[in-house]
TITORTOR-572087 format. One line per 4 residues: their letters; for each residue y, x, z of N, C-alpha, C. Coordinates in pm, 1 decimal. Atoms other than C-alpha are relative to their C-alpha. Layout:
N
a) Y:X:Z:Y:X:Z:Y:X:Z  ...
This chain:
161
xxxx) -44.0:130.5:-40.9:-1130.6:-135.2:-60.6:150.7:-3.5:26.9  -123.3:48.9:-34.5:-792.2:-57.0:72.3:78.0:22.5:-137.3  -55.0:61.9:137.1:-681.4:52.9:-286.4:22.0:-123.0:-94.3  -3.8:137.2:9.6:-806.4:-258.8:-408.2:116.7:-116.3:25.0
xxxx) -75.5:88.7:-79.6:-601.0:-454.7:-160.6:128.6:-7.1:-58.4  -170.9:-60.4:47.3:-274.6:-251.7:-241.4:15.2:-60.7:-102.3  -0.7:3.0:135.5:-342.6:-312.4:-593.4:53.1:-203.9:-13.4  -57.5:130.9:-12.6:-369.2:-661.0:-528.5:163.6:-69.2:48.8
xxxx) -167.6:55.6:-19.5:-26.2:-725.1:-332.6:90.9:91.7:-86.5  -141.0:-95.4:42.6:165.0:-441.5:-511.3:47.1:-103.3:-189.7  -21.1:51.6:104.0:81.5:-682.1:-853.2:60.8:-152.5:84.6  -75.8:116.7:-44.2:176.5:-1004.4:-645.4:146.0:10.7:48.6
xxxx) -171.5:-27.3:-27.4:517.6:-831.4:-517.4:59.3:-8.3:-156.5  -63.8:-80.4:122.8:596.4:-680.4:-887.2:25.9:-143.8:-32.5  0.9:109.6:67.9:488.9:-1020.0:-1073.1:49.2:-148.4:84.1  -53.9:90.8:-39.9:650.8:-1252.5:-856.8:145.8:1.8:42.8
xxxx) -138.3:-54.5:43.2:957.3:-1058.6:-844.9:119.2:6.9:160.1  -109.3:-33.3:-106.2:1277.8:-1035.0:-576.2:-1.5:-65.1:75.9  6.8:100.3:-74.5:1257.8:-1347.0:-409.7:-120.0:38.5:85.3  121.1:-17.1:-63.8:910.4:-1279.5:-311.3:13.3:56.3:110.7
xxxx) -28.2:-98.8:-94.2:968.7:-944.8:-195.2:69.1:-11.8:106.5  -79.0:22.2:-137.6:1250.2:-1028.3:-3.9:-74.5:-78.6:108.1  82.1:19.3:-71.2:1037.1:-1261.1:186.5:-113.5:109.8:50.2  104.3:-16.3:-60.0:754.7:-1077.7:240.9:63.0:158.9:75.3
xxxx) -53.9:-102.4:-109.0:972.4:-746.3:398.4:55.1:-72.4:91.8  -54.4:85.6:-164.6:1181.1:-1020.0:630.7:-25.9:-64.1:20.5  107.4:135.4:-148.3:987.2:-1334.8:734.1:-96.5:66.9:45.1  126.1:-79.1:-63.4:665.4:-1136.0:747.5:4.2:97.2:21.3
xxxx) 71.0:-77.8:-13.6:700.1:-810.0:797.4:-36.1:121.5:-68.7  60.4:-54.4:116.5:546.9:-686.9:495.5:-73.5:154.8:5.5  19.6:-160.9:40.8:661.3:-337.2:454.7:-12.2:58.0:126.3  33.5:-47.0:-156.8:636.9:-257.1:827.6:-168.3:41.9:-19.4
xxxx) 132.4:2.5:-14.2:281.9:-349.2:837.7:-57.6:76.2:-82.1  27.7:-72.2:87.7:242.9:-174.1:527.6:-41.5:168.1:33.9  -13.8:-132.3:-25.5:372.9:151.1:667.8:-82.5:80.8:122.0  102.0:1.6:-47.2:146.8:107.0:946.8:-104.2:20.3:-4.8
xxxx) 128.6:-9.5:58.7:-139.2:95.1:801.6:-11.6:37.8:-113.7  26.2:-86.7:94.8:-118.9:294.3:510.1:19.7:157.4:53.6  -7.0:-115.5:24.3:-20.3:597.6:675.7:-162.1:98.1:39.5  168.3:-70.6:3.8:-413.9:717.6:761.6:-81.0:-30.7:-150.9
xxxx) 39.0:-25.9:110.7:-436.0:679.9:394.1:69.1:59.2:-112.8  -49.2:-137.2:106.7:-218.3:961.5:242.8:-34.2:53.3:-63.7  45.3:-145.5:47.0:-439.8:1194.1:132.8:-55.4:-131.1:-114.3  46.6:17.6:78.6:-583.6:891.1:-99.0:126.8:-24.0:-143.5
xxxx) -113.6:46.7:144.7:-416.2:888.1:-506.9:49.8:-142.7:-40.2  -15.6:139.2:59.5:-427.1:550.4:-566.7:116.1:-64.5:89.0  -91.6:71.9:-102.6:-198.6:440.9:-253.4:111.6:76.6:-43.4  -144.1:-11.2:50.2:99.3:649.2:-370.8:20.1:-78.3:-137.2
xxxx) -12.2:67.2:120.9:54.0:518.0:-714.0:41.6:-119.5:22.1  -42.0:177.6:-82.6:48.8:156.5:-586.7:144.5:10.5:23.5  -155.6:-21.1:-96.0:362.0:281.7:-352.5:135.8:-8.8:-127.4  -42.0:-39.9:65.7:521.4:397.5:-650.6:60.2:-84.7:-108.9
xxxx) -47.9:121.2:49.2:486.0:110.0:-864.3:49.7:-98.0:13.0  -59.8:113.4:-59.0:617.7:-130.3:-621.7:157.8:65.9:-52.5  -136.9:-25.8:-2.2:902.9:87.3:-594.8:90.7:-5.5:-136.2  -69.2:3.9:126.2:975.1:113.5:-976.8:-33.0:-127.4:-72.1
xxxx) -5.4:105.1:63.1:883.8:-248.0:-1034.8:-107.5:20.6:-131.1  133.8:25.7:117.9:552.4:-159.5:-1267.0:-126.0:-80.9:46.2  89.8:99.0:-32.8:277.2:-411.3:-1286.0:-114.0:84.5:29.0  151.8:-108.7:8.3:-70.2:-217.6:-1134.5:-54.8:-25.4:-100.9
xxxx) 65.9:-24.5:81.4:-234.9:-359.6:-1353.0:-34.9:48.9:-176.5  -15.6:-70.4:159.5:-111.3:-207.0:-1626.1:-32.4:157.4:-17.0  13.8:-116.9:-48.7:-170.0:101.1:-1471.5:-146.9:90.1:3.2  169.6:-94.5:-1.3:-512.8:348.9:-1562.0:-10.0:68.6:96.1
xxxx) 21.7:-70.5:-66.1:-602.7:450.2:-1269.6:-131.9:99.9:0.6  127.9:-72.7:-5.8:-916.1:694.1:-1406.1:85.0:80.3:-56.0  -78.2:-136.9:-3.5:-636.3:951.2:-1493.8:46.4:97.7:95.2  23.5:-85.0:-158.6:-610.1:1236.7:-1275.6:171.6:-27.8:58.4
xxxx) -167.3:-3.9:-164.6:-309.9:1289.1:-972.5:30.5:63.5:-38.9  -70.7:-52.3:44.3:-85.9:1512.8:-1144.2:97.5:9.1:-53.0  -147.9:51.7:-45.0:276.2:1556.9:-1145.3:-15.8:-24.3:-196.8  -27.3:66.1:111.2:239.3:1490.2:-1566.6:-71.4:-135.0:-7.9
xxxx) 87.2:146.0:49.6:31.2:1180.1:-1574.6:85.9:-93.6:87.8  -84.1:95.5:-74.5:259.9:1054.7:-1283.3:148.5:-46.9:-56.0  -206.4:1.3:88.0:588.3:1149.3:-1500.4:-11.4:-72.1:-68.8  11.5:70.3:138.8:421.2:996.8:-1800.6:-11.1:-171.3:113.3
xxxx) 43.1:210.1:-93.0:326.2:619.8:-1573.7:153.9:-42.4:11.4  -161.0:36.9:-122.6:709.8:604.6:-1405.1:68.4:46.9:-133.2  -118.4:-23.1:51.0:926.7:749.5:-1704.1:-21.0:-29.0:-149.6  -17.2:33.8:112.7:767.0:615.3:-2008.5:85.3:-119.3:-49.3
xxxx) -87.8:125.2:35.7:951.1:299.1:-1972.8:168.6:47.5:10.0  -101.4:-22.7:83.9:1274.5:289.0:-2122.2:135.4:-53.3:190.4  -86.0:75.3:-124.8:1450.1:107.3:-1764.9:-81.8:55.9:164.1  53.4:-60.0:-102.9:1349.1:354.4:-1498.2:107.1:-9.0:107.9
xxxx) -84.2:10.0:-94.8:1497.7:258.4:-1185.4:-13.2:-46.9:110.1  28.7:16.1:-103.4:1455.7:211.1:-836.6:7.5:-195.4:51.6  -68.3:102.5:5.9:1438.8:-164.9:-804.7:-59.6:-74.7:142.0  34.0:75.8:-160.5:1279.4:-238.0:-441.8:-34.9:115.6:87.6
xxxx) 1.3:-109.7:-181.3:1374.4:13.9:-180.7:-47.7:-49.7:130.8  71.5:24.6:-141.7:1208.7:-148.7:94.7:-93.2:39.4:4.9  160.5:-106.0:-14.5:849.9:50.3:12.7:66.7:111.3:8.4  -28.0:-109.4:-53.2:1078.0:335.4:97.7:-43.7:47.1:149.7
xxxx) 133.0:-63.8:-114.8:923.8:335.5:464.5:-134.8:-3.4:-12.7  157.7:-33.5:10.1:594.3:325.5:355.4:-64.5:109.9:-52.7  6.3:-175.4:59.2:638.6:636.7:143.2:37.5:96.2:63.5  -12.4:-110.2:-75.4:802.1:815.3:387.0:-103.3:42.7:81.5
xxxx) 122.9:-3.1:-115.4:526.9:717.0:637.1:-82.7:90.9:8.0  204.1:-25.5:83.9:202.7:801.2:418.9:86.6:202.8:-10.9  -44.1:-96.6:15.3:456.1:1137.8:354.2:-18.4:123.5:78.3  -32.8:-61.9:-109.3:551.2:1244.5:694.2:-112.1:-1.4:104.8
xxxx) 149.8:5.7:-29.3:158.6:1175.4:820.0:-58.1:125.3:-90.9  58.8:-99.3:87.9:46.4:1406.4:542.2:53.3:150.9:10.4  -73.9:-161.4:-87.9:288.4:1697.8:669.4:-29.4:32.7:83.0  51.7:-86.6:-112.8:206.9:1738.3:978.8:-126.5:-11.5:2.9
xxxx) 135.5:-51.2:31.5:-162.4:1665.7:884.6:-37.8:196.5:-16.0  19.4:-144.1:67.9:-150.1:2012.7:670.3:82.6:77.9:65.3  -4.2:-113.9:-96.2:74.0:2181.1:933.7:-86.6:46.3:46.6  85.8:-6.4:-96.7:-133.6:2114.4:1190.4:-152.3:72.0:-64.3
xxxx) 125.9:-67.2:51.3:-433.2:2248.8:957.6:5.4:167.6:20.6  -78.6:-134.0:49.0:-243.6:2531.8:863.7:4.4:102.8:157.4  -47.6:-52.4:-108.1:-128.0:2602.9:1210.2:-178.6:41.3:63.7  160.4:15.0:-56.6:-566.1:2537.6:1334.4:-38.6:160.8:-34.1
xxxx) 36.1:-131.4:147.8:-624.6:2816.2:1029.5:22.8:125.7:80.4  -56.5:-126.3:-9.2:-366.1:3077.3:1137.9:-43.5:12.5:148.8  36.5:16.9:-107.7:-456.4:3056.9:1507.5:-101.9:109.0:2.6  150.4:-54.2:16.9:-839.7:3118.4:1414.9:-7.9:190.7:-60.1
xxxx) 6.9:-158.7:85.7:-748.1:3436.9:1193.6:91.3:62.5:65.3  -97.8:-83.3:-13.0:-618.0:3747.8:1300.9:128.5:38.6:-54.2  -73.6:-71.7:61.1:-299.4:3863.2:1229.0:17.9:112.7:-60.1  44.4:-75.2:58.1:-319.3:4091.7:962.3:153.9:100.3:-3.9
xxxx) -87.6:-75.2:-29.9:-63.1:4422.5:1015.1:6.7:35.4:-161.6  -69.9:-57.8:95.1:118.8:4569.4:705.4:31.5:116.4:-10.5  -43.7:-63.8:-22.2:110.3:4909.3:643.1:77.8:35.5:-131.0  -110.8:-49.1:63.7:433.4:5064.0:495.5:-61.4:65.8:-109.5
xxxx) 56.6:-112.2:124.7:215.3:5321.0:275.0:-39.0:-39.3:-101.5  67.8:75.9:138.0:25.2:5100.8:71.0:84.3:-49.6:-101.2  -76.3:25.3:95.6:127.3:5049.7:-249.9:-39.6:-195.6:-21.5  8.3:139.0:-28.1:207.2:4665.9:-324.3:-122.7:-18.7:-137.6
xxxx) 144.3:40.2:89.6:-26.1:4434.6:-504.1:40.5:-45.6:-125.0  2.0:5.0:166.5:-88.1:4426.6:-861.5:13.7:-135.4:-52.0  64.8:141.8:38.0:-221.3:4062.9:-848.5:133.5:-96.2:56.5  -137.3:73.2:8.5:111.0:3836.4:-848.9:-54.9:-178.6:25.1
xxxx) 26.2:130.0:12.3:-77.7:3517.1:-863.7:-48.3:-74.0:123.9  39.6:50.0:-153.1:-89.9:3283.6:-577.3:-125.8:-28.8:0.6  169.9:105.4:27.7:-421.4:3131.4:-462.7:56.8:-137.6:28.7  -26.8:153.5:33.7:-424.7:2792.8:-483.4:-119.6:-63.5:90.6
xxxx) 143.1:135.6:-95.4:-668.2:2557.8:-215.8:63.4:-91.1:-69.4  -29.1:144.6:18.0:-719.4:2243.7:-303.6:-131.5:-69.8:-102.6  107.2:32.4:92.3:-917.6:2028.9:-526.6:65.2:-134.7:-96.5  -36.2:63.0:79.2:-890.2:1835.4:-817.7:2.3:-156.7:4.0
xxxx) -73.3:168.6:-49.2:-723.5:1426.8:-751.9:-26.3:-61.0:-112.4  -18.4:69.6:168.6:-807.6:1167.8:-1007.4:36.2:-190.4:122.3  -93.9:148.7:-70.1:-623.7:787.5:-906.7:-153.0:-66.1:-2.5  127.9:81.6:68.5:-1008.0:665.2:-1023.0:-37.4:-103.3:125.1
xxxx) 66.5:104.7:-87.9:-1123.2:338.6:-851.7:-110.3:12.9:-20.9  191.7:34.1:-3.3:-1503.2:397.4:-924.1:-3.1:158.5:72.1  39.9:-153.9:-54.8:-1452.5:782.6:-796.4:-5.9:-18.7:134.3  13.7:26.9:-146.1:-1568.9:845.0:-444.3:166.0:66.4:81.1
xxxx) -83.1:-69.4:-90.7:-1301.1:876.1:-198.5:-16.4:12.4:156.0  55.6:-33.1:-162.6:-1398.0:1044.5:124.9:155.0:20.1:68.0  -110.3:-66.5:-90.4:-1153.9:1024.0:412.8:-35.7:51.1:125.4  47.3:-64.1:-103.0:-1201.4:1246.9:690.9:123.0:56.5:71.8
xxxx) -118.6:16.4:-93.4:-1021.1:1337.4:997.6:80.0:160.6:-83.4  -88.8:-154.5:68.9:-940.1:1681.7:791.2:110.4:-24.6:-138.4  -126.7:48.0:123.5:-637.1:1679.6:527.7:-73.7:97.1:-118.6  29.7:-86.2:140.6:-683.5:1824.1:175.0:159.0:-4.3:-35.9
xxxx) -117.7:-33.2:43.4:-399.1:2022.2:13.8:-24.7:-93.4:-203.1  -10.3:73.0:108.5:-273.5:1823.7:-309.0:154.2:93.7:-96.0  -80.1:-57.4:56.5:-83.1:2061.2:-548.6:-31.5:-0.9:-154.0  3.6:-29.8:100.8:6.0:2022.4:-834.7:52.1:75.2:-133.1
x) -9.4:-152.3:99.0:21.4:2271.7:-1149.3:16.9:-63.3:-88.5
């Protein structure tokens, strides 16, 4: 539902253009309220996307959201057009918001984590490790409006490869 919503004003900002916008960040508000109440929805794909498109002036609904969250499908949405350019910096606090909510979410996880587990000592003798490859948590993001999106008071790591 709240994707939905987004989807809805982020195509009534885009398609109604500067004038609009400008209203709806200074008589009403807008992007305040925005930043408000989007930031307990970080961890979902579709709300940066939205965020994203306001900011670069793309219409949602031009936008497939049943492609996954990944930094190429996001490059390909934002840089296939030929006039890539920042054209309404006022959803800049709403991105920071949903941002700086989602950091200290996954500190604070992080920090829960390391707490729980021992500190593991290092001894000098051992020879180092063979295996070079990080691990990776996390799970696989798709922008999909028919896919379930669970939000829970726990964060999920969002990395992408």
């Amino acid at each position: 539902m709240v994707v939905l919503g987004a989807k809805i004003l982020a195509r009534l900002l885009v398609v109604n253009g500067p004038s609009y916008v400008k209203k709806f960040a200074e008589k009403s508000g807008g992007f305040t309220i925005m930043k408000h109440r989007l930031k307990s929805w970080w961890n979902t794909p579709g709300i940066w996307t939205i965020c994203f498109a306001i900011l670069f002036d793309r219409d949602a609904a031009s936008i497939d959201f049943e492609r996954d969250f990944d930094l190429f499908n996001l490059t390909d949405l934002f840089t296939n057009n030929p006039r890539v350019k920042v054209v309404y910096p006022e959803v800049f606090p709403v991105i920071t918001a949903m941002l700086e909510t989602g950091l200290r979410a996954i500190v604070k996880d992080q920090a829960s984590a390391a707490s729980l587990n021992e500190p593991q000592q290092m001894e000098f003798n051992e020879p180092p490790s063979s295996d070079l490859t990080p691990t990776i948590r996390g799970r696989r993001r798709t922008m999909s409006l028919s896919a379930k999106q669970s939000f829970s008071g726990r964060s999920s790591i969002f990395i992408a490869v």
